[in-house]
C-alpha positions as CSV (number, residue, x, y, z in Angstrom):
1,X,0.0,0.0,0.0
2,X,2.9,2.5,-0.2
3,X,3.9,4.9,-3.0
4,X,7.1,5.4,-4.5
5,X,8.5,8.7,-3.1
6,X,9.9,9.2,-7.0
7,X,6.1,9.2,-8.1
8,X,6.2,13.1,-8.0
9,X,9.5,14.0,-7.8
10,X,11.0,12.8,-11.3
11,X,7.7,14.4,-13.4
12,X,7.8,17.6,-11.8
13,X,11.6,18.0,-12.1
14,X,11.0,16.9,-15.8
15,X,8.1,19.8,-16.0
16,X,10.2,22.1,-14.7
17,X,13.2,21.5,-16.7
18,X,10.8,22.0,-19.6
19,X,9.2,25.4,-18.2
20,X,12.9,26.7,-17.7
21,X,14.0,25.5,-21.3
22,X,10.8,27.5,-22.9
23,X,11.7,30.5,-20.5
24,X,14.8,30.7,-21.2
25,X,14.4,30.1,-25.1
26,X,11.7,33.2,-25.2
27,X,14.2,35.5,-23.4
28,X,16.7,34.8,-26.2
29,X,13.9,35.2,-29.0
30,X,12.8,38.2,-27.5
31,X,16.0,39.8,-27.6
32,X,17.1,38.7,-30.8
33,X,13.3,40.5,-32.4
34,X,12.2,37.2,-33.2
35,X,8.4,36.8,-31.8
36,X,7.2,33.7,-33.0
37,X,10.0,31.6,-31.1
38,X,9.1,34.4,-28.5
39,X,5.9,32.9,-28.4
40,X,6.9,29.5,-29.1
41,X,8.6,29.6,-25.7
42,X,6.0,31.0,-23.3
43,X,3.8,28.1,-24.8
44,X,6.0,25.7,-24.1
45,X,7.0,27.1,-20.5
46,X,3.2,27.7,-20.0
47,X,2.3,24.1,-21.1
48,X,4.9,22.7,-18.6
49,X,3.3,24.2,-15.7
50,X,0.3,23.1,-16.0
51,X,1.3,19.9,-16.6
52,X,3.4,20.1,-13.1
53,X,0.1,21.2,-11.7
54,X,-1.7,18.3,-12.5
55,X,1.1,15.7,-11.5
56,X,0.6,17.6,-8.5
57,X,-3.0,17.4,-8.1
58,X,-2.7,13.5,-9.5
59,X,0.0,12.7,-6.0
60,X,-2.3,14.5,-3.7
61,X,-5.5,12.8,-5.0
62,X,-3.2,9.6,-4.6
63,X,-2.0,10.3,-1.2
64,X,-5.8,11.2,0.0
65,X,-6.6,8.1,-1.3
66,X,-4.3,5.7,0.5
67,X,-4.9,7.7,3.5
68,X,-8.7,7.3,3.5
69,X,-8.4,3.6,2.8
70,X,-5.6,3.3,6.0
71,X,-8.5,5.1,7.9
72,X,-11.0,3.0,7.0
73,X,-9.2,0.4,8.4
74,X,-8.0,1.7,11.5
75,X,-10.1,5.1,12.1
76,X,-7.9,6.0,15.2
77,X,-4.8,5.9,14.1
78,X,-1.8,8.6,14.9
79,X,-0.6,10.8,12.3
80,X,3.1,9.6,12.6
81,X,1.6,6.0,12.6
82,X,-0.2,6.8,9.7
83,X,2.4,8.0,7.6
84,X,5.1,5.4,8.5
85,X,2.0,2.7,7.3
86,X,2.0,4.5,3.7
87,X,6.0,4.6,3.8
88,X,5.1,9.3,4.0
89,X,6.1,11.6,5.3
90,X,4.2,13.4,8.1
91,X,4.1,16.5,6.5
92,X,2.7,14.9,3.4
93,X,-0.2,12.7,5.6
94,X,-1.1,15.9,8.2
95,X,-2.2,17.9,4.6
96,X,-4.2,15.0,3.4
97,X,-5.7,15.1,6.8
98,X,-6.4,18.7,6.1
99,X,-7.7,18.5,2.7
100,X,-9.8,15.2,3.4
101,X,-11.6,16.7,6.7
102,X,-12.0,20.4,4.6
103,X,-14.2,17.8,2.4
104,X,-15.9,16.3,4.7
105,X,-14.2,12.9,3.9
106,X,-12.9,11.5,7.2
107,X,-14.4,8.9,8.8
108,X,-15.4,9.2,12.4
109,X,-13.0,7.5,15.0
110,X,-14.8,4.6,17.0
111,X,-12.3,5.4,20.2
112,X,-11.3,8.6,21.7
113,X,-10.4,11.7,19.4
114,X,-6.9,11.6,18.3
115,X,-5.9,15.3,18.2
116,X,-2.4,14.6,17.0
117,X,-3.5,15.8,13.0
């Protein structure tokens, strides 16, 4: 039940590399008059954000996911319990607690409240 910690890391590196080549390819355009490249570039760089975005979005969907399943398991569990489970870090588990109880998502506990997310 654990993800890959390279999941994210290698595409948004890759999406970033992009967005920095199509920066740095529309400064040069621009100076040298020629527009189209100009324009070329900002596409390019613009494109490769978005797609960081939504490799982004697509880990943190992921990550609510195995979280919600681990909690539907075991409702009561710890934060730092939780993330060792899922092979996370605690950072990573106390924002999908965040996001998942901003939705409305979180199971109830069937013990006491845990108050360490």
């Amino acid at each position: 039940m654990t993800d890959h910690p390279h999941r994210r890391t290698v595409p948004l590196a890759a999406c970033g590399c992009v967005a920095a080549l199509g920066a740095a390819a529309a400064v040069v355009a621009a100076i040298s008059d020629a527009y189209a490249v100009c324009a070329i570039g900002l596409l390019l760089m613009g494109g490769a954000a978005l797609a960081g975005y939504g490799v982004a979005r697509a880990a943190d969907a992921r990550t609510d996911q195995l979280v919600l399943q681990r909690l539907h398991q075991e409702p009561g569990i710890g934060t730092d319990v939780l993330a060792a489970d899922l092979a996370l870090r605690p950072a990573a588990v106390r924002l999908s607690l965040h996001r998942l109880s901003r939705n409305g998502s979180l199971p109830a506990p069937d013990g006491p409240a845990d108050t360490e997310h």
